[in-house]
C-alpha atoms as one frame of an Amber mdcrd trajectory, in Angstrom:
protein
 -12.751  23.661  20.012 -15.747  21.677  18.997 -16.712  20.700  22.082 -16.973
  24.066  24.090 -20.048  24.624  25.667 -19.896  28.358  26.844 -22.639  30.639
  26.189 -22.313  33.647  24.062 -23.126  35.831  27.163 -25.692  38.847  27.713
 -24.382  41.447  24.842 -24.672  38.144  22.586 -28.375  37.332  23.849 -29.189
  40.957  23.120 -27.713  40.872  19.492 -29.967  38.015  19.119 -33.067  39.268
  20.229 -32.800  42.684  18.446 -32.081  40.259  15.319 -34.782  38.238  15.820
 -37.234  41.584  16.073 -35.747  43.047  12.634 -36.652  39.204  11.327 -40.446
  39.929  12.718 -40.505  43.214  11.884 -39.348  42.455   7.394 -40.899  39.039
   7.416 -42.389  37.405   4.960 -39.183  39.217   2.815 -36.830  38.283   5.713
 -37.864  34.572   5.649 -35.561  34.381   2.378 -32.766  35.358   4.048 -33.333
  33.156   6.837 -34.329  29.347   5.001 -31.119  27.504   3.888 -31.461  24.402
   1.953 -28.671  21.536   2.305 -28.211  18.928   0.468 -28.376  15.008   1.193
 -24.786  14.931   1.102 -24.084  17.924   3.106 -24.206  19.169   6.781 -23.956
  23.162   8.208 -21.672  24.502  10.804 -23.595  27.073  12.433 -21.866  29.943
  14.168 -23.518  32.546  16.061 -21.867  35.140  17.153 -18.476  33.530  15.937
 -19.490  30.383  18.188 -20.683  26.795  17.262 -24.655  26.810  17.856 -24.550
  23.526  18.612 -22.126  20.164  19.177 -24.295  18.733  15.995 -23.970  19.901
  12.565 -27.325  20.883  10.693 -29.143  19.165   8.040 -30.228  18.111   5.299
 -32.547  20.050   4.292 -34.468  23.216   5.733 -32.753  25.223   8.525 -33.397
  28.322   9.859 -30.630  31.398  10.901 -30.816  34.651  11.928 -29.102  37.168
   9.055 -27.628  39.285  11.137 -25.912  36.885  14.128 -25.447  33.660  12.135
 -23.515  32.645   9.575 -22.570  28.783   8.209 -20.458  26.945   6.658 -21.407
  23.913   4.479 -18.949  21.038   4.821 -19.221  18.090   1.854 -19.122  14.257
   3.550 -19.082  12.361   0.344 -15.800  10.310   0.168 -12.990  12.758  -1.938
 -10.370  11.190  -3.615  -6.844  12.061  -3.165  -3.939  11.775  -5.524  -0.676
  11.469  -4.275   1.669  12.894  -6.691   4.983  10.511  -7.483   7.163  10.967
  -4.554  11.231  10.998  -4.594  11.856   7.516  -1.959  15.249   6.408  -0.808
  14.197   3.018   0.455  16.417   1.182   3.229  18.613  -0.479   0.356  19.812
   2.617  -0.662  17.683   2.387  -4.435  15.966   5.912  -5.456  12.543   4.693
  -6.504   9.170   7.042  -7.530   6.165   6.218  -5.804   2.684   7.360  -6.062
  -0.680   6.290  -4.786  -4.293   7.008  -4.225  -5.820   8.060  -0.628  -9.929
   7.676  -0.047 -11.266   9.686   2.519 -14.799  11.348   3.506 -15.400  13.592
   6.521 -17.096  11.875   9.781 -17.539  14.904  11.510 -18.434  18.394   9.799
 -17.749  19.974  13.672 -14.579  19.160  13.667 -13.594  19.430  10.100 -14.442
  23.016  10.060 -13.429  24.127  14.072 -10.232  21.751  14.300  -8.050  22.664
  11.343  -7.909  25.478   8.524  -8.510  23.635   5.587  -8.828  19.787   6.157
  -8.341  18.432   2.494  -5.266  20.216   2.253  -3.655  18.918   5.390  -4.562
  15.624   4.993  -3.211  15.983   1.116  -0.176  16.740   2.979   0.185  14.298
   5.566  -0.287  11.123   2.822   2.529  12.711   1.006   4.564  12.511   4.151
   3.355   9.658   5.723   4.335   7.710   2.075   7.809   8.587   1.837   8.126
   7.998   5.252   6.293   4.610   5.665   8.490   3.329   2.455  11.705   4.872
   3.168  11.987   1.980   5.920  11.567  -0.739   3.936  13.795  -2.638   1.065
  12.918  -2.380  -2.495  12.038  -6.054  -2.775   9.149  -5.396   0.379   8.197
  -1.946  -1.902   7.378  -4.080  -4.914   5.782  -7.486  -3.029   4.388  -5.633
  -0.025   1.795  -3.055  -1.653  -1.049  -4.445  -0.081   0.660  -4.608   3.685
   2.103  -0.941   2.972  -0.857   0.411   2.030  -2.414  -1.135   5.072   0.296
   0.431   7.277  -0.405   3.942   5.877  -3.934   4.059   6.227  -3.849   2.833
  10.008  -1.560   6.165  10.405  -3.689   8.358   8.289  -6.584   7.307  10.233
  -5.324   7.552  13.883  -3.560  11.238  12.567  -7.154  12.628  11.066  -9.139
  11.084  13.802  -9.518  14.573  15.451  -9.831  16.200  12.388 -13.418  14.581
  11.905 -11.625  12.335   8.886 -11.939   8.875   8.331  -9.522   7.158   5.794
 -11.672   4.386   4.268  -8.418   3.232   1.365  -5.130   3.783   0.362  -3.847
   1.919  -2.982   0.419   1.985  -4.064  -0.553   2.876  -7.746   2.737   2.689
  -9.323   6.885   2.041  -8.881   8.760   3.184 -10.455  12.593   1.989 -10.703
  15.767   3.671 -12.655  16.782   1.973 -15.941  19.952   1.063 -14.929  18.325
  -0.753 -11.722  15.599  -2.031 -13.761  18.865  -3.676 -16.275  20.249  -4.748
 -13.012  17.429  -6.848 -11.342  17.087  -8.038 -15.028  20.367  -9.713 -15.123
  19.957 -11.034 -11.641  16.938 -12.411 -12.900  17.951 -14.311 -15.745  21.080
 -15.537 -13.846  18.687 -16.873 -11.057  16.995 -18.597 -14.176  19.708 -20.365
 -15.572  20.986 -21.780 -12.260  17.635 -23.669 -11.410  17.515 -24.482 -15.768
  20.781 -26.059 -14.784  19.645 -27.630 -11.412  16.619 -29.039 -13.125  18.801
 -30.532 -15.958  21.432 -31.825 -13.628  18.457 -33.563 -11.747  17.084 -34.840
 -14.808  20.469 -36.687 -15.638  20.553 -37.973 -12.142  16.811 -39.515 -12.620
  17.928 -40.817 -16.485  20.870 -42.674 -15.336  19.389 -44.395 -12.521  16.443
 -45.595 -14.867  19.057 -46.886 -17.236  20.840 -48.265 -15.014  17.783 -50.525
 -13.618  16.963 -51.422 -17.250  19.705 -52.834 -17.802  20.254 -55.260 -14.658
  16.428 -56.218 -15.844  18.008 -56.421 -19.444  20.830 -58.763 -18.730  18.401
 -61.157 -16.551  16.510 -62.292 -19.286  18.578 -62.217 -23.036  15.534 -62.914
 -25.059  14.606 -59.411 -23.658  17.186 -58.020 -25.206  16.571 -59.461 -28.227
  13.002 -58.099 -28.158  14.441 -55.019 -26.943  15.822 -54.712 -30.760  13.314
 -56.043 -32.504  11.219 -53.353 -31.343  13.818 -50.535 -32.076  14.122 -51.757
 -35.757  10.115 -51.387 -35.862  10.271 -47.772 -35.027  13.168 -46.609 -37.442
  11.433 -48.877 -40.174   8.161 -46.719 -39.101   9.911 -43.664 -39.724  10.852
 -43.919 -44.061  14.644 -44.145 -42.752  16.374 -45.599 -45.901  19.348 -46.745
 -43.980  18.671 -49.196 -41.242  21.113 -50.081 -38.731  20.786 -53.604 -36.518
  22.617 -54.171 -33.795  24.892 -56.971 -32.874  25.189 -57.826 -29.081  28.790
 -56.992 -28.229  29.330 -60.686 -26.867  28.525 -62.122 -29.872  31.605 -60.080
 -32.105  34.018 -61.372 -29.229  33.182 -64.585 -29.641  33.846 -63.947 -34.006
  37.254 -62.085 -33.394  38.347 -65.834 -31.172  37.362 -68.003 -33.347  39.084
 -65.739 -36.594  42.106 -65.532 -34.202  42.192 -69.304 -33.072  41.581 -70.565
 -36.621
């Protein structure tokens, strides 16, 4: 519709010219009627004669109808902010989840925001509502919760193409919230923790591994050199003497009771 060029024929040219006389014939009290001021932020459809006066919207600032044969329509191009209300998802997992988010949008072209659709917020209100439930009712609930940033991504590429010819232009869409039924919420909880303890348990287990085989190497240094050993004690008896223990404990080398319990049994 915005883009029709027909003329508004010879009845319309008449209706213009007798207006334009009447504007002649009142002004200077006419010229109030006929000076509209927009703002910086705003742009005028004009129609005359129920037709688009031009392919261009008007302004800001000054313009100039005719009372009787024009009338406008003012059409807002900051960006408007739309909030999604939290929408019922089944996602492909088969988990009920409530979702809601935020849309950004401003209007590109005031032509086609006014001549292509009845009332543009509301339709594109409506079509992020859709487009949500339908963009996360194919994914899991593990993509819902790590993917916001690629979902959001998806649904603004469809808002965009859909509102193209609507003279929108979808500059954002944020996921704001999630949100999960208790009993799922106790669920992935559980699954959680479990997931915890197995890789406590696998760290542990590791751990061990890595202890023994240290132990194992001091040792085969530890029975190479005996005087080691010794000073292997020595050391240990510094440390619990360090530590006000009133009962000290020194260790005998296991070699050296054998050779006690021969001799007692020989003699």
């Amino acid at each position: 519709i915005a883009d029709r060029r027909e003329g508004i024929g010879v009845c319309g040219w008449i209706l213009v010219s007798i207006s334009f006389i009447l504007v002649l014939i009142t002004f200077p009290i006419s010229i109030w009627a006929c000076i509209k001021v927009i703002r910086e932020y705003e742009r005028a459809v004009v129609f005359r004669l129920g037709r688009i006066l031009s392919k261009k919207a008007k302004g800001p600032g000054l313009i100039l109808i005719l009372p009787c044969t024009d009338t406008f329509i003012k059409v807002d191009l900051r960006t408007v902010t739309c909030s999604i209300p939290p929408q019922e998802i089944l996602t492909k997992d088969a988990v009920t989840t409530q979702v809601d988010g935020v849309v950004y949008y401003r209007v590109c072209s005031a032509v086609s925001a006014v001549a292509n659709i009845t009332d543009v917020h509301l339709a594109t209100f409506l079509l992020a509502q859709t487009t949500l439930r339908n963009v996360l009712g194919t994914q899991s609930l593990a993509q819902v919760l790590a993917g916001r940033e690629e979902t959001a991504r998806s649904i603004q590429d469809i808002l965009d193409s859909a509102t193209e010819h609507w003279g929108i232009k979808v500059s954002r869409v944020e996921i704001k919230d999630v949100r999960i039924p208790v009993g799922m919420q106790r669920v992935m909880a559980a699954e959680a923790e479990a997931a915890r303890e197995a890789r406590a348990k696998v760290v542990a287990a590791e751990g061990e591994i890595n202890a023994s085989k240290a132990l194992k190497q001091a040792s085969m240094v530890l029975s190479e050199s005996p005087a080691g050993l010794q000073l292997r004690y020595l050391q240990t008896l510094t440390t619990l003497a360090a530590e006000n223990n009133s009962t000290i404990v020194f260790p005998l080398p296991i070699n050296m009771l054998e050779e006690i319990v021969h001799k007692n049994r020989g003699g």
